[in-house]
MDAnalysis code that builds the backbone (N, CA, C; Angstrom):
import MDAnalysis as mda
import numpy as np

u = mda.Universe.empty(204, n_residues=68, atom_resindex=np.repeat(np.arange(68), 3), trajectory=True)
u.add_TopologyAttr("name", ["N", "CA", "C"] * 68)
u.add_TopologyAttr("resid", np.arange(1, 69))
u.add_TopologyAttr("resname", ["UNK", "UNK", "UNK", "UNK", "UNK", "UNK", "UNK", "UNK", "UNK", "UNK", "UNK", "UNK", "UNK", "UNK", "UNK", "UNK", "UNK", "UNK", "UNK", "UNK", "UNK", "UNK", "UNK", "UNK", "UNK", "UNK", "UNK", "UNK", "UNK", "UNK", "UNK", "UNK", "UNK", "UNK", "UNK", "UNK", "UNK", "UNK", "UNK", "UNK", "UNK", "UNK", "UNK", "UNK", "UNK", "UNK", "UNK", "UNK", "UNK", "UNK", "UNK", "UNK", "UNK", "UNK", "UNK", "UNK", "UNK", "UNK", "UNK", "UNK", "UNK", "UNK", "UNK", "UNK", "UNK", "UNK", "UNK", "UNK"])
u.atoms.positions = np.array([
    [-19.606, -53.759, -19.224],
    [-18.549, -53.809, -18.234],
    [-19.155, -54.270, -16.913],
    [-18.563, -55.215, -16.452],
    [-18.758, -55.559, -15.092],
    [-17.586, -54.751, -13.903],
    [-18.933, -54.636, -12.770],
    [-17.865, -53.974, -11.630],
    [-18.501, -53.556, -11.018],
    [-18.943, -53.601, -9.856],
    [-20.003, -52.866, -8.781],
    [-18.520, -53.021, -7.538],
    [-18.543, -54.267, -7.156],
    [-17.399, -55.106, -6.115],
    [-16.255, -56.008, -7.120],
    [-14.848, -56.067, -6.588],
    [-14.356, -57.093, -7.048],
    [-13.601, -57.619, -6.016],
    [-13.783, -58.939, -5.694],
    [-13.066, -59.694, -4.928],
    [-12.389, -60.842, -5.529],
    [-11.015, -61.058, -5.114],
    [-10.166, -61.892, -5.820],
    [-9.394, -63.213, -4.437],
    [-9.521, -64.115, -4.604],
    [-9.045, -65.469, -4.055],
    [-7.849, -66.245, -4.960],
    [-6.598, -66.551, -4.225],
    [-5.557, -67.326, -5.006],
    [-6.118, -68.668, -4.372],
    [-5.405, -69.330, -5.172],
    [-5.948, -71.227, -4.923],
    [-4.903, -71.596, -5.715],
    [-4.490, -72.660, -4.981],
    [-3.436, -73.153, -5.383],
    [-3.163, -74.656, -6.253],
    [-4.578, -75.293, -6.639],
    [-5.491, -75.889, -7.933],
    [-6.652, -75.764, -7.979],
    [-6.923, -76.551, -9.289],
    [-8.360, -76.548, -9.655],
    [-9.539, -77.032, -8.538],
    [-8.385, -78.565, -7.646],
    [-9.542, -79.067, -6.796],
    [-10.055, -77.761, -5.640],
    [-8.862, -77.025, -5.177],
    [-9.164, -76.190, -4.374],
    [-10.324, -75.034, -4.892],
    [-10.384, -75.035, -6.455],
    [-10.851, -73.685, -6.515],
    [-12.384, -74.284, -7.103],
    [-12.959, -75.124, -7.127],
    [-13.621, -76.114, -7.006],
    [-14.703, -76.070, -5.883],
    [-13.795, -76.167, -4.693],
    [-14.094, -76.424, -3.258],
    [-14.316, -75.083, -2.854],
    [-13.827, -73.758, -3.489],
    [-14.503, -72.199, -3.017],
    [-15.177, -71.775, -3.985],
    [-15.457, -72.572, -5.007],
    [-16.762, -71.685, -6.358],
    [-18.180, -72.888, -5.659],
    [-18.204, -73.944, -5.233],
    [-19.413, -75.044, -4.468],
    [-19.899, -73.692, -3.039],
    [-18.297, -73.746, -1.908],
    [-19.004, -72.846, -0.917],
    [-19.571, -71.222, -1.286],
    [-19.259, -70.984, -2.231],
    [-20.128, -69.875, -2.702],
    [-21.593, -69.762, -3.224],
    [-21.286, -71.246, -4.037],
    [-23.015, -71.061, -4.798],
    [-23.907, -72.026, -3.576],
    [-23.064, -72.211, -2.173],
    [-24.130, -72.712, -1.205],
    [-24.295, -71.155, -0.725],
    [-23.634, -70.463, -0.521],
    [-23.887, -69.223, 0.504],
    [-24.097, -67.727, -0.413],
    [-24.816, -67.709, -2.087],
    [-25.012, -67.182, -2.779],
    [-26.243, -66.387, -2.261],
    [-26.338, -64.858, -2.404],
    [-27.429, -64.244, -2.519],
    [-28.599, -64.610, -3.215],
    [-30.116, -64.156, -2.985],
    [-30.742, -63.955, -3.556],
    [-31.285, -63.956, -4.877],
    [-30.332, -62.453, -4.311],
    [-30.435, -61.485, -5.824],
    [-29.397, -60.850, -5.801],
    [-28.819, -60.365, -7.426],
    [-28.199, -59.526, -7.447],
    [-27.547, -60.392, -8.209],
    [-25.800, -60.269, -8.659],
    [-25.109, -60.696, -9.954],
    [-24.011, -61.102, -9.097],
    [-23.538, -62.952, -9.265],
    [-21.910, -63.261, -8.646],
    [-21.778, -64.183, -9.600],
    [-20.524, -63.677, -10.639],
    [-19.526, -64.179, -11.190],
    [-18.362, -64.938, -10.994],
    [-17.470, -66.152, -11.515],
    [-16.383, -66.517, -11.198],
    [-15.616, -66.290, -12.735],
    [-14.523, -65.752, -11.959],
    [-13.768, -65.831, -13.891],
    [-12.212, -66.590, -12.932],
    [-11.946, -67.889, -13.661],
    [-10.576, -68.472, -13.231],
    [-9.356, -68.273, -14.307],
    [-8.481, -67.849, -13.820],
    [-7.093, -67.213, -14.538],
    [-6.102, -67.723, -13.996],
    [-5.096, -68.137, -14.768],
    [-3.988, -69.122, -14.383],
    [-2.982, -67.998, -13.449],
    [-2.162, -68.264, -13.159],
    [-1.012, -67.240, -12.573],
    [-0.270, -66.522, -13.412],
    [0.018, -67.297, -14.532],
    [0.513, -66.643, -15.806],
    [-0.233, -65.651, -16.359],
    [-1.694, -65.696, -16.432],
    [-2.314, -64.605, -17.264],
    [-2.392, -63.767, -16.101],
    [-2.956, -63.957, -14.430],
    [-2.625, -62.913, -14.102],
    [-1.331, -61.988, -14.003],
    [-0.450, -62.505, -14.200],
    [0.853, -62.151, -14.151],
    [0.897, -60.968, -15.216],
    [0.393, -61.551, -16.023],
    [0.134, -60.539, -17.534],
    [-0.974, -59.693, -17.615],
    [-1.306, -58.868, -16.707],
    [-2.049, -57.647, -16.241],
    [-1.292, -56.594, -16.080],
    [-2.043, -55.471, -17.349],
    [-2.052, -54.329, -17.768],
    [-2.572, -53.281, -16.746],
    [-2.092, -52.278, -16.288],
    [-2.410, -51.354, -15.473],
    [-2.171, -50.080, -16.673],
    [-3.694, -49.318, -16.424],
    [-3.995, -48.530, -17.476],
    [-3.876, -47.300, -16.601],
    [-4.345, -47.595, -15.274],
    [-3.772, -45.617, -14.524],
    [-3.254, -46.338, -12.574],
    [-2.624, -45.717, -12.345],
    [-1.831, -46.221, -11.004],
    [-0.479, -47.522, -10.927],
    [-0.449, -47.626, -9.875],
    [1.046, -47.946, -10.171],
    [0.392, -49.754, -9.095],
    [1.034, -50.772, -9.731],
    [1.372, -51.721, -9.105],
    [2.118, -51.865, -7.615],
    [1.034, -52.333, -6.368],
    [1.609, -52.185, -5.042],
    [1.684, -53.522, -4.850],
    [3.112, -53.998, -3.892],
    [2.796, -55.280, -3.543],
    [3.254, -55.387, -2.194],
    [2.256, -55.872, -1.525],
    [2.475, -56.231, -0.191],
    [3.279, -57.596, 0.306],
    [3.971, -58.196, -0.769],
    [4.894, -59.463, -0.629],
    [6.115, -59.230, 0.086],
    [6.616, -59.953, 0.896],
    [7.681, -59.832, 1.838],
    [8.412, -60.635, 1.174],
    [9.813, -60.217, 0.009],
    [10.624, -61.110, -0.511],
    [11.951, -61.103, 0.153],
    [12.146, -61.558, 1.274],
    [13.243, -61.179, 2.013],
    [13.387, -62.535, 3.269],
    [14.115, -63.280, 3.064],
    [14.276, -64.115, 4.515],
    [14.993, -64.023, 5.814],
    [15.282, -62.437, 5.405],
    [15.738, -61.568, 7.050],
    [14.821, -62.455, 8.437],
    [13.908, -62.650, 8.096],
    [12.638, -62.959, 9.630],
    [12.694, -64.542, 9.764],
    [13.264, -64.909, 8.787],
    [13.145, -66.934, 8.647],
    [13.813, -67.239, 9.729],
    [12.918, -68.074, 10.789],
    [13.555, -69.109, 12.037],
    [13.206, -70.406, 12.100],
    [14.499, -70.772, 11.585],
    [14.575, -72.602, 11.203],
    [14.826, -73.192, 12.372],
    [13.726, -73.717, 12.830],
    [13.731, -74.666, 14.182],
    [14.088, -75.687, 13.972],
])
């Protein structure tokens, strides 16, 4: 099992995600263990929560939208 840290980045294609797995392995540690695992939106979408509850900080509401 992997897991010490997990940090997660959306990208919105491949070229983009491309362009943040290059600035990583320029600004890569030493030492120590950094992984990339890329997952479509669909498979994340399809994530299993085994204890706690799904929070989302998404604002689905266009109450605040000002069309200039």
């Amino acid at each position: 099992m992997l897991q010490n840290s997990v940090y997660s980045k959306l990208v919105l294609n491949e070229s983009s995600a491309r362009f943040v797995i290059d600035a990583l392995k320029k600004n890569r540690p030493q030492k120590g263990l950094v992984c990339v695992l890329k997952i479509t939106e669909a498979q994340y979408a399809r994530m299993e929560y085994i204890v706690g509850e799904h929070v989302s900080d998404v604002v689905d509401t266009e109450e605040n939208v000002v069309i200039i």
